[in-house]
MIMAR-893642 format. One line per 5 residues: number of its first residue (from 1); their letters; for each residue x, y, z of N, C-alpha, C, O, CB. Coordinates in pm, whole numbers, plus 50000, padded with zeros to 5 digits. Atoms other than C-alpha are relative to their C-alpha. Glycine has a CB too. Layout:
# residues N
NUM> a> X/Y/Z/X/Y/Z/X/Y/Z/X/Y/Z/X/Y/Z  ...
//
This chain:
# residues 115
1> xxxxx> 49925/50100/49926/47208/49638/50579/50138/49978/49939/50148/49973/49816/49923/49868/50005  49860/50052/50036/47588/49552/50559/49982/49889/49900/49872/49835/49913/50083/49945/50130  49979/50060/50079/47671/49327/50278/50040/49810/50132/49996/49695/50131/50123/50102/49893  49933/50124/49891/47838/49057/50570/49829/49950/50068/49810/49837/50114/50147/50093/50169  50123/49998/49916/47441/49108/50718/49933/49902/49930/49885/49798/49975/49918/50138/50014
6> xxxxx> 50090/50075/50058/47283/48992/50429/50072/49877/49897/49990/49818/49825/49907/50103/49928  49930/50075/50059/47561/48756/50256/50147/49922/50058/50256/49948/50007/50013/50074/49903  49864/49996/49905/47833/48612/50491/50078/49909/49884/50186/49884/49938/49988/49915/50191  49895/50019/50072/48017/48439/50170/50054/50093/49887/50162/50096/49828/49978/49891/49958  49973/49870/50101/47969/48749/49944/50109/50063/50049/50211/50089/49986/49883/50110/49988
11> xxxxx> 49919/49883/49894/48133/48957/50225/50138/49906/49999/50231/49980/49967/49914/50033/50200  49876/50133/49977/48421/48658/50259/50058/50016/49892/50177/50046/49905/49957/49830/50015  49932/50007/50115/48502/48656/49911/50053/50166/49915/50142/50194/49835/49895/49909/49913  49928/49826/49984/48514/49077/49912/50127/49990/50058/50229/50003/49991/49911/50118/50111  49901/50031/49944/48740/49012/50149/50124/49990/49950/50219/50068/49948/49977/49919/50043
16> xxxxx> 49851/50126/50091/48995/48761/49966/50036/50110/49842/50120/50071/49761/49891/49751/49912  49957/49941/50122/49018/49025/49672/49988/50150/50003/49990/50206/49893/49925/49945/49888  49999/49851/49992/48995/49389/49779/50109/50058/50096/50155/50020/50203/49862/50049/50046  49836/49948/49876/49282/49564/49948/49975/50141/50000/49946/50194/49893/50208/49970/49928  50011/49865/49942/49255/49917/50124/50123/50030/50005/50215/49948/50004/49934/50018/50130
21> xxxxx> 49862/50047/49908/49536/50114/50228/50037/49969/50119/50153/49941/50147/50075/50066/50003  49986/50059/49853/49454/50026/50608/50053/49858/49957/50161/49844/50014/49844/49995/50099  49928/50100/50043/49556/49696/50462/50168/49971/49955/50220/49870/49907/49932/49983/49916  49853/49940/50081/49912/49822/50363/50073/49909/50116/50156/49825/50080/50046/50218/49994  49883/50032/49871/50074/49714/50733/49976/49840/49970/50080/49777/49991/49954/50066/50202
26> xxxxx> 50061/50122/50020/49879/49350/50640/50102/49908/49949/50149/49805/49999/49885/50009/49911  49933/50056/50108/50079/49284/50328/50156/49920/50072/50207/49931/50183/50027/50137/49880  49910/50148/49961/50355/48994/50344/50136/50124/49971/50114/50213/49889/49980/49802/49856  49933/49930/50043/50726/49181/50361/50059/49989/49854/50090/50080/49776/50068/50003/50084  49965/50037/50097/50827/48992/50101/49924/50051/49848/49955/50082/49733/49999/49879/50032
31> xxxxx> 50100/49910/50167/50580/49123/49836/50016/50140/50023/50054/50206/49926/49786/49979/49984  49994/49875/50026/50576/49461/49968/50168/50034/49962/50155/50137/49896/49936/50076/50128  49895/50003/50024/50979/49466/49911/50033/50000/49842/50104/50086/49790/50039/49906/50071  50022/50012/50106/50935/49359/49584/49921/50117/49938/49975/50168/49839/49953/49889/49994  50075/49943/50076/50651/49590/49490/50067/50132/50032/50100/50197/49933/49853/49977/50017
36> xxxxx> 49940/49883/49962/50803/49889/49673/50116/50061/49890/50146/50169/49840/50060/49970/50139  49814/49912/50158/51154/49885/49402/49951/50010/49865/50027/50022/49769/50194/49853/49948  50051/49941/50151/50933/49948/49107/49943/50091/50006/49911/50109/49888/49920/49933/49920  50086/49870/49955/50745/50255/49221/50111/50101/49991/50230/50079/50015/49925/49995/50165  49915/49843/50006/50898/50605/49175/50020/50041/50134/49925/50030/50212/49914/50135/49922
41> xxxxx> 49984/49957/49824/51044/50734/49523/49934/50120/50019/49850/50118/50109/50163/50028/50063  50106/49904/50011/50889/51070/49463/49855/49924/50049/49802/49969/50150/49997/50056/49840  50136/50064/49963/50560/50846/49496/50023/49946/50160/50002/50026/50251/49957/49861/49883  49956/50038/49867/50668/50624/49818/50031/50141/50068/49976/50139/50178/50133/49895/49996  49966/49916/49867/50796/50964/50000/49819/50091/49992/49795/50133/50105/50192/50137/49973
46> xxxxx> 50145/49938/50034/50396/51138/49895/49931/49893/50098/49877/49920/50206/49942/49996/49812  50111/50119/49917/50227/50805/50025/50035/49973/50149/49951/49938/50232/50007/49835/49925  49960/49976/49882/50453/50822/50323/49999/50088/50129/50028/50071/50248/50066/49997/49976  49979/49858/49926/50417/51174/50433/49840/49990/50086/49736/49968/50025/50021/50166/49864  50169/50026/49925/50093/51151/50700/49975/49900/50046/49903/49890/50146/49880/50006/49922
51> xxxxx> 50056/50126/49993/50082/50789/50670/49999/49979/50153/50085/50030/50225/50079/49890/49915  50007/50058/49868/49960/50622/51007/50153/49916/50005/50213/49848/49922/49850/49894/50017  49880/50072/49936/50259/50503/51198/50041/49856/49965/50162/49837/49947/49978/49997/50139  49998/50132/50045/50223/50127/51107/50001/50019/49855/50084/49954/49791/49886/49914/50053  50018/50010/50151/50132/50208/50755/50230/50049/49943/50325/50002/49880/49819/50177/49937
56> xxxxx> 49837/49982/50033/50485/50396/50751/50106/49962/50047/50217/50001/50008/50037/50097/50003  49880/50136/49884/50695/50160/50984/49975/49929/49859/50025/49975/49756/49923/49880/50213  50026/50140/50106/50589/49870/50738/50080/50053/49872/50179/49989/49839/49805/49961/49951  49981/49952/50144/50649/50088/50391/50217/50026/49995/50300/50006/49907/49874/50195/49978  49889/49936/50009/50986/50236/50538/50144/49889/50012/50259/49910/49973/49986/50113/50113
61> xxxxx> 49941/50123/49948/51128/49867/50679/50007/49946/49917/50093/49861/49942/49953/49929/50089  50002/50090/50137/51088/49706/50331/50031/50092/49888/49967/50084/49783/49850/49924/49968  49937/49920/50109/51258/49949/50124/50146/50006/50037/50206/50016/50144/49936/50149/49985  49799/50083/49993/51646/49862/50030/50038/50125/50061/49981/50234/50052/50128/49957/49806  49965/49888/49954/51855/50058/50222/50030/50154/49951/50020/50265/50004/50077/49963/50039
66> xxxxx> 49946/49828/50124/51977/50338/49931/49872/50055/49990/49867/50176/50008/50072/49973/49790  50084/49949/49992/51633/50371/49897/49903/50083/50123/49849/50192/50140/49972/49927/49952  50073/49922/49858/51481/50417/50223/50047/50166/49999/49982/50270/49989/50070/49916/50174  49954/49818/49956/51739/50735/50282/49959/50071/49897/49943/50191/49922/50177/50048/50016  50039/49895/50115/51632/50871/49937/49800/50076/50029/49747/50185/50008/50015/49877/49815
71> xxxxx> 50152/49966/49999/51249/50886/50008/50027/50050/50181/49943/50129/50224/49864/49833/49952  49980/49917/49844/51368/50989/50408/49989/50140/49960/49891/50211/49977/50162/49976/50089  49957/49903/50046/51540/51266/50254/49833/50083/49909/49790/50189/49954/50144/49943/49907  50101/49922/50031/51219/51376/50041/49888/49954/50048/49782/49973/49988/49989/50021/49877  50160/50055/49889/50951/51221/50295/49975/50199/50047/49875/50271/50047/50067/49833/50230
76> xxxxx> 49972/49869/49885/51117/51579/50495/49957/50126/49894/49876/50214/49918/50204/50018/50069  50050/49877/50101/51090/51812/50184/49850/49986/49944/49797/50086/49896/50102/50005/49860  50173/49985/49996/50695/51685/50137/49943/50013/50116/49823/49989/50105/49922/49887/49946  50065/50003/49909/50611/51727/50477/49874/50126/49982/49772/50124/50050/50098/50004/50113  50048/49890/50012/50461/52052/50360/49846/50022/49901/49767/50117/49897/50118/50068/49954
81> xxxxx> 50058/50050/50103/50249/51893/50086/49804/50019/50054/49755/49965/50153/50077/49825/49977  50188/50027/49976/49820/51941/50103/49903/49861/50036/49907/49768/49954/49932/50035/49859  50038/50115/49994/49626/51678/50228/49897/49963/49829/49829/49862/49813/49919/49996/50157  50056/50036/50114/49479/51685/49868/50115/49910/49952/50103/49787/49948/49955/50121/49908  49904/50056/50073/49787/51595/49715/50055/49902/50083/50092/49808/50011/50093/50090/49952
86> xxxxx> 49992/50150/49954/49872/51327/49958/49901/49881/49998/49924/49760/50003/50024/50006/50118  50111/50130/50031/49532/51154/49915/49997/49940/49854/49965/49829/49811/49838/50052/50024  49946/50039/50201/49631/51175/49505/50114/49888/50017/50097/49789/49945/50105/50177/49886  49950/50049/50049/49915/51013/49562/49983/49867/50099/50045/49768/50060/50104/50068/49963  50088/50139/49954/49759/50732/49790/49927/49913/49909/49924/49791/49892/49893/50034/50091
91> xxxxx> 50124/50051/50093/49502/50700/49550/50074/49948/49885/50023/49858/49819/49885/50123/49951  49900/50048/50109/49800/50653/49292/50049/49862/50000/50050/49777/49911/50118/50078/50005  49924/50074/49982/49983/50440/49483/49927/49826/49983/49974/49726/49930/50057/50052/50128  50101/50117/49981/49666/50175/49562/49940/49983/49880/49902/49867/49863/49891/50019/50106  50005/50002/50140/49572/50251/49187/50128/49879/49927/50091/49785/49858/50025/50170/49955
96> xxxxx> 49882/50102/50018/49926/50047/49120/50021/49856/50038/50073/49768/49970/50093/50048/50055  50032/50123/49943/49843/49768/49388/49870/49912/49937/49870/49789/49933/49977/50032/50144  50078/50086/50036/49505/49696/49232/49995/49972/49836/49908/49913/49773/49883/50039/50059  49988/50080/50171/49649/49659/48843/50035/49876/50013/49974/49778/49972/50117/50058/49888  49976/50141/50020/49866/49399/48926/49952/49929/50073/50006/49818/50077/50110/49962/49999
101> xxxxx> 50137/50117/49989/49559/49231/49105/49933/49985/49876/49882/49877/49847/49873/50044/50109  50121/50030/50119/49366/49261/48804/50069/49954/49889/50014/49888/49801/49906/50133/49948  49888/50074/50130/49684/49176/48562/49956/49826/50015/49931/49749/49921/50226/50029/50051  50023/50172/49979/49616/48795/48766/50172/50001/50025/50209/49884/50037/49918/49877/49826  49870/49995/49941/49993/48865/48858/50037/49921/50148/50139/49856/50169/50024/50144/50015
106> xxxxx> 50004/50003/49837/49940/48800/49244/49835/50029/50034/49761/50088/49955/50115/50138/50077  50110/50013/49960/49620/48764/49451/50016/50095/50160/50120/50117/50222/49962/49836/49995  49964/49925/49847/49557/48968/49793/50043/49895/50095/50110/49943/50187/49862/50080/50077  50012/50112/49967/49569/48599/49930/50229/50010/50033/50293/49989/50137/49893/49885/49851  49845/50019/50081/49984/48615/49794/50028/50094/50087/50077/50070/50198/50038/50030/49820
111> xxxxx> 49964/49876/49904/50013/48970/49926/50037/49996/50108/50142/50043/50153/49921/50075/50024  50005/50030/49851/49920/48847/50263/50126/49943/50064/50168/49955/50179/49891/49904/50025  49921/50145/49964/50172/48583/50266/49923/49909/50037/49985/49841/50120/50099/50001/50107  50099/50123/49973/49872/48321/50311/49985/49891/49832/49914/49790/49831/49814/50088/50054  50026/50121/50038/49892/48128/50006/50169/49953/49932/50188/49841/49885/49856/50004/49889
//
């Protein structure tokens, strides 16, 4: 049975502290803006390349302008990239989102823009 089946505050409180990257379009602009200019652009144009349309609308709209064209520019030269090595650097990127949850930095709650 689903966890929500047999616990509907367990599942609630999963919720309030786990972040996917289907969750990526979710995030508040204001945090992703912020979190986006500390990441390597090499990384952002990897996590970009494939990404669902919303996932990469959202990522590409909250990156400063000098930046955006830099990861444009090598979004086009990874288009070529393995879906191995784009799930690495997904897995990198959401590896990065859930330290500074676990630093106690920010909450997914914050992320959201809900608290």
């Amino acid at each position: 049975l689903a966890i929500q089946q047999q616990d509907l505050k367990l599942a609630d409180d999963l919720k309030k502290s786990y972040l996917t990257y289907g969750d990526l379009p979710k995030l508040s602009d204001k945090f992703l803006t912020e979190f986006l200019r500390g990441l390597d652009r090499d990384l952002l144009a990897r996590v970009v390349v494939g990404a669902p349309p919303d996932v990469k609308e959202k990522m590409m709209k909250n990156l400063p302008d000098r930046l955006r064209v830099m990861v444009q520019d090598l979004v086009e030269r990874y288009a070529q990239l393995s879906a191995g090595e784009l799930d690495q650097a997904r897995r990198q990127f959401m590896s990065e989102l859930r330290t500074l949850l676990k630093s106690g930095q920010t909450t997914v709650q914050k992320m959201m823009g809900d608290a």
